[in-house]
C-alpha positions as CSV (number, residue, x, y, z in Angstrom):
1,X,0.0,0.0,0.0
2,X,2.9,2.3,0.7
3,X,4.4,1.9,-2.8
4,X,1.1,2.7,-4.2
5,X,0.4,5.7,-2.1
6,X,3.8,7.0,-3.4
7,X,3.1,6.6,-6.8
8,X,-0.2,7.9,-7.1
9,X,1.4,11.0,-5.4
10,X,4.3,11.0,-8.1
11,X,1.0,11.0,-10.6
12,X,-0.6,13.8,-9.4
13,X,2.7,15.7,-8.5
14,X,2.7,18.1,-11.7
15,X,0.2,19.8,-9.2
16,X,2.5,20.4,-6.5
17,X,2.0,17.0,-4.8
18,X,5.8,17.3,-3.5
19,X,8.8,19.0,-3.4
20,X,12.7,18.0,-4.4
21,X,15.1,18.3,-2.7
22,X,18.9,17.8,-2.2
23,X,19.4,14.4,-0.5
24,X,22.4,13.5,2.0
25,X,23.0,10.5,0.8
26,X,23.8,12.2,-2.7
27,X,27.4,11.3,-4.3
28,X,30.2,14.7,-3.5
29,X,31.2,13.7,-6.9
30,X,28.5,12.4,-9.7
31,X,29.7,9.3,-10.9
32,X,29.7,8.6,-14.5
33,X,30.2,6.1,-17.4
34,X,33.2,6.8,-20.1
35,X,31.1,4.8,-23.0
36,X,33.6,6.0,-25.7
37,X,36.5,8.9,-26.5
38,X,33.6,10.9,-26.9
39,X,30.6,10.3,-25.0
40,X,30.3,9.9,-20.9
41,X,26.9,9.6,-19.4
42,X,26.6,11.0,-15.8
43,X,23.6,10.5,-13.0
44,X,22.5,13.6,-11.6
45,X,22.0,12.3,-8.0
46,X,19.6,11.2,-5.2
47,X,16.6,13.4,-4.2
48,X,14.7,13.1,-1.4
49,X,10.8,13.3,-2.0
50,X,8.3,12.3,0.7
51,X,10.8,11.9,3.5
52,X,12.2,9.3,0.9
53,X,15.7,9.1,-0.6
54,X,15.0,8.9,-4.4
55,X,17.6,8.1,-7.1
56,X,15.1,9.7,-9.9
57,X,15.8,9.7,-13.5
58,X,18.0,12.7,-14.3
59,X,21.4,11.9,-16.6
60,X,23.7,14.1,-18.2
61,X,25.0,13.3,-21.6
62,X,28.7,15.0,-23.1
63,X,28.9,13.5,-26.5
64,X,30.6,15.1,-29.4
65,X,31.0,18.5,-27.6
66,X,27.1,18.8,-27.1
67,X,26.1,18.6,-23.2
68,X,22.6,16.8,-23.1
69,X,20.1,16.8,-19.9
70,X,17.4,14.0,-19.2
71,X,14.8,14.9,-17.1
72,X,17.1,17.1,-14.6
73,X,16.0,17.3,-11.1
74,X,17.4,19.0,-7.8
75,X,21.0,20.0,-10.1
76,X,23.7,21.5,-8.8
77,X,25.0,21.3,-12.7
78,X,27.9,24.5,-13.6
79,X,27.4,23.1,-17.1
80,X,24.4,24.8,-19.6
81,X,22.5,22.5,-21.8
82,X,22.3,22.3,-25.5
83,X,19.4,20.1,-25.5
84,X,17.0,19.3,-22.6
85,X,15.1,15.8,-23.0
86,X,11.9,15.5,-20.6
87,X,10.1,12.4,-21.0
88,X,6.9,13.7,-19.2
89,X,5.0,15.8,-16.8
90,X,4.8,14.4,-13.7
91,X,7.3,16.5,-11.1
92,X,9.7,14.2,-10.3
93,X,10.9,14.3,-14.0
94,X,9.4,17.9,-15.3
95,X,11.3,20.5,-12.7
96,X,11.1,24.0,-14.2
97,X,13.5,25.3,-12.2
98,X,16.0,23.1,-13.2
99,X,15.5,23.5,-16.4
100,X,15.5,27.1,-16.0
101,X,18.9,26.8,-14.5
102,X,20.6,24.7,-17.4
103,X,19.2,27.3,-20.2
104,X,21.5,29.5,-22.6
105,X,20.5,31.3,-25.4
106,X,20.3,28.3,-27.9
107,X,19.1,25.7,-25.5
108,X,16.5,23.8,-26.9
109,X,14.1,21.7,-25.0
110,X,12.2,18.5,-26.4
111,X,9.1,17.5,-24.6
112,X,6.0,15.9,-25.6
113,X,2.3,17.2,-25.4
114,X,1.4,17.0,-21.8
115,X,5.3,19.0,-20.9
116,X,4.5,21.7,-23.4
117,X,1.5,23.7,-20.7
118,X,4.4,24.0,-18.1
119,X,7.1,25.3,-20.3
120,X,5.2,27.9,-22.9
121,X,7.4,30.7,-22.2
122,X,10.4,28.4,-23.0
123,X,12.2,27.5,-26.6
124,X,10.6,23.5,-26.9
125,X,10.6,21.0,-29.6
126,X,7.0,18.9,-29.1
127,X,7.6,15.4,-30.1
128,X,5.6,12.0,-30.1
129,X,6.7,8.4,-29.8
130,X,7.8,7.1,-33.5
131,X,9.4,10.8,-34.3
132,X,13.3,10.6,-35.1
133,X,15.3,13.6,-34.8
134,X,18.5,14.6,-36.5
135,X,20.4,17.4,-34.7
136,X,23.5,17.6,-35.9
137,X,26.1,15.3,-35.1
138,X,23.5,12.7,-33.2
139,X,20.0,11.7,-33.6
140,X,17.3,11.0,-31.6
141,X,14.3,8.2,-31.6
142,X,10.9,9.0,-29.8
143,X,10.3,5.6,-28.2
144,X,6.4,4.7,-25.9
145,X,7.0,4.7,-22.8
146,X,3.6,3.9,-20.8
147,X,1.6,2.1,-18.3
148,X,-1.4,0.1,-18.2
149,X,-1.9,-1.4,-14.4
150,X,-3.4,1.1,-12.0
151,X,-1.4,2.2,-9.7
152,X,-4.7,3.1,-7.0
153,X,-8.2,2.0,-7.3
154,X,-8.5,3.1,-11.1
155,X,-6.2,5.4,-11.7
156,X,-3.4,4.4,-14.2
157,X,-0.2,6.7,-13.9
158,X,1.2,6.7,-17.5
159,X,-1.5,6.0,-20.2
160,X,-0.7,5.4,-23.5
161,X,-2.9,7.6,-25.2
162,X,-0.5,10.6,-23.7
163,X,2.3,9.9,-26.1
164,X,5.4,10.0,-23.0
165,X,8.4,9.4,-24.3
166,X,11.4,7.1,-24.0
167,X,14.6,8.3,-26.1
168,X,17.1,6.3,-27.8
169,X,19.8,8.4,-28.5
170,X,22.4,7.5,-31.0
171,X,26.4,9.1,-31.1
172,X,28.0,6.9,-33.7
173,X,28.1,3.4,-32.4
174,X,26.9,3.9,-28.7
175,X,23.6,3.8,-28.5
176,X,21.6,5.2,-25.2
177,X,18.5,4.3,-24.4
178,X,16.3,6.4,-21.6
179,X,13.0,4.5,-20.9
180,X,10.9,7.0,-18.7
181,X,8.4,5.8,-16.7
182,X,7.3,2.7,-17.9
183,X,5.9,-0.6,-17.6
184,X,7.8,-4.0,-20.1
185,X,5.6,-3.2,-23.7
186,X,5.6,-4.6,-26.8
187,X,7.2,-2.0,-28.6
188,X,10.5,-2.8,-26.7
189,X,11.1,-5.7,-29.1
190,X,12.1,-3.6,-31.7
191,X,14.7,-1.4,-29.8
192,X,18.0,-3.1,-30.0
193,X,21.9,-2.9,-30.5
194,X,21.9,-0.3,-27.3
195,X,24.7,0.4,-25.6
196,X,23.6,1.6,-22.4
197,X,19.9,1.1,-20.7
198,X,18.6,3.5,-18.5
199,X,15.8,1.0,-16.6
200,X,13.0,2.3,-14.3
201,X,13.2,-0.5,-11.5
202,X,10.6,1.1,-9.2
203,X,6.7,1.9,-9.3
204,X,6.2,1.7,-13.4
205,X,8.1,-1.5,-13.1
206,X,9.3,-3.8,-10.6
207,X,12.4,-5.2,-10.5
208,X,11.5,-8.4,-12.3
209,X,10.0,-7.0,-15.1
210,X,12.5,-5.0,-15.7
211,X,15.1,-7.2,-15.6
212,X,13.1,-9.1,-18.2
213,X,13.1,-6.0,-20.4
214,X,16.8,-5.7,-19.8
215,X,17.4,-9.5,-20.7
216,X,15.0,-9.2,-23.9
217,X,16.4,-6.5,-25.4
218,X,20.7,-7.3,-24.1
219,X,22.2,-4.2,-23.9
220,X,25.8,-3.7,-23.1
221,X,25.3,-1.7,-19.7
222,X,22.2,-1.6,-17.6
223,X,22.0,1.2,-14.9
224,X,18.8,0.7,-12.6
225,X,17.0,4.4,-11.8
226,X,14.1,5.7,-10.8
227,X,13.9,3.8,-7.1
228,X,13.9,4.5,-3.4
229,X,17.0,3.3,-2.1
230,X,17.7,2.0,1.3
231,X,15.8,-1.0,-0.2
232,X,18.7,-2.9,-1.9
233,X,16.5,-2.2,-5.3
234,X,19.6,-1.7,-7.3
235,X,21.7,-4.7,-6.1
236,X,18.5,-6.7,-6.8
237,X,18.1,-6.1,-10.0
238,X,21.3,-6.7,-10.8
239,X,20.5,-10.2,-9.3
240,X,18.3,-10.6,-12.1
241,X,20.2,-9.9,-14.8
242,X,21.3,-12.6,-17.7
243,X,25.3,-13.2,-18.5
244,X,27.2,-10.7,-20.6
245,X,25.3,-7.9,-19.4
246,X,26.9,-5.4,-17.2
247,X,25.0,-3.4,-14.4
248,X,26.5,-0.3,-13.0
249,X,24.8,1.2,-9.8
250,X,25.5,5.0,-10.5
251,X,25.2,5.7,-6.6
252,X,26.3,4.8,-3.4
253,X,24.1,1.3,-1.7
254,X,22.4,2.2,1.4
């Protein structure tokens, strides 16, 4: 009852449900991921939300000289955007603020439809799963990323008819894939050759499921996100996880 109490607050919390915030048990020094000469992917950090400590889904990506944000939240980032990926509205991955910190004068934002209300006054891209997007020295695929199981009584937190996003980003021959919130669906199948899964492992999905979506698809790397920690979630799902895949826990265990 708990978990679901917590994520029909995350489902409501474009309103103002809750507030992030800076946790203690946040790395002093982000840790990161060297994928190639010339792209290093880097978490952004726990949170706490709800008198929880949160390790949401905010990355960094420096690839080709280009500095790329996913769904930033509670940064303490020196380093201005380029582009600014969110993947949908709810608060713990839509933080205005943030993004409001990361802007310079040619910083684009790509959102989809229910993002766009919240950022009007802001330079944004509106995309929808299937898009693909060229810009200039890497492109970018518009994957679904939904829900179909309530989360409380009937409410379902991600449904498919809103068009959230998942991103597969693409520098050469690394291939990153960001799944937003999300439960294991069939358009997963056709996503393959990544090098580097970002996996929700917490409300959208347990860690079961997504460790059968990580096993499906065989990425290089698999980073578990998007989880309360103090839980052993991360170390769990790694549990899970077939041969010749690595899992990297981009924060301390607690």
């Amino acid at each position: 009852m708990k978990k679901d109490i917590f994520a029909a607050a995350l489902l409501l919390s474009s309103c103002g449900v809750f507030d992030a915030v800076n946790s203690a048990k946040r790395d002093a020094v982000p840790q990161s991921i060297v994928l190639s000469s010339n792209v290093t992917v880097t978490a952004g950090g726990a949170v706490t939300m709800m008198n929880m400590d949160f390790f949401p889904s905010g990355f960094r990506i420096d690839a080709g000289g280009k500095t790329i944000y996913i769904d930033p939240l509670v940064t303490s980032e020196s380093n201005t955007a380029d582009y600014i990926f969110i993947t949908h509205e709810h608060g713990d991955h839509l933080s205005v603020k943030d993004i409001k910190k990361l802007m310079k004068d040619n910083t684009l934002i790509v959102c989809t439809k229910g993002s766009a209300g919240a950022l009007a006054d802001l330079p944004v891209k509106l995309v929808k799963p299937g898009d693909i997007l060229d810009l200039g020295g890497f492109s970018c695929e518009v994957v679904p990323s939904y829900t179909t199981r309530p989360v409380l009584l009937w409410l379902i937190s991600h449904p498919k008819d809103n068009q959230n996003a998942g991103y597969v980003f693409t520098f050469g021959d690394v291939r990153i894939y960001h799944m937003g919130d999300t439960e294991l669906v069939p358009e997963m199948s056709a996503i393959s050759n990544i090098t580097l899964a970002l996996v929700t492992t917490s409300f959208t999905m347990e860690n079961a499921e997504a460790a059968k979506a990580v096993n499906m698809m065989k990425p290089k790397i698999a980073v578990p996100m998007h989880y309360v920690m103090g839980k052993t979630n991360a170390q769990k799902f790694a549990e899970l996880i077939g041969e010749g895949i690595e899992v990297k826990i981009m924060t301390k265990e607690y």
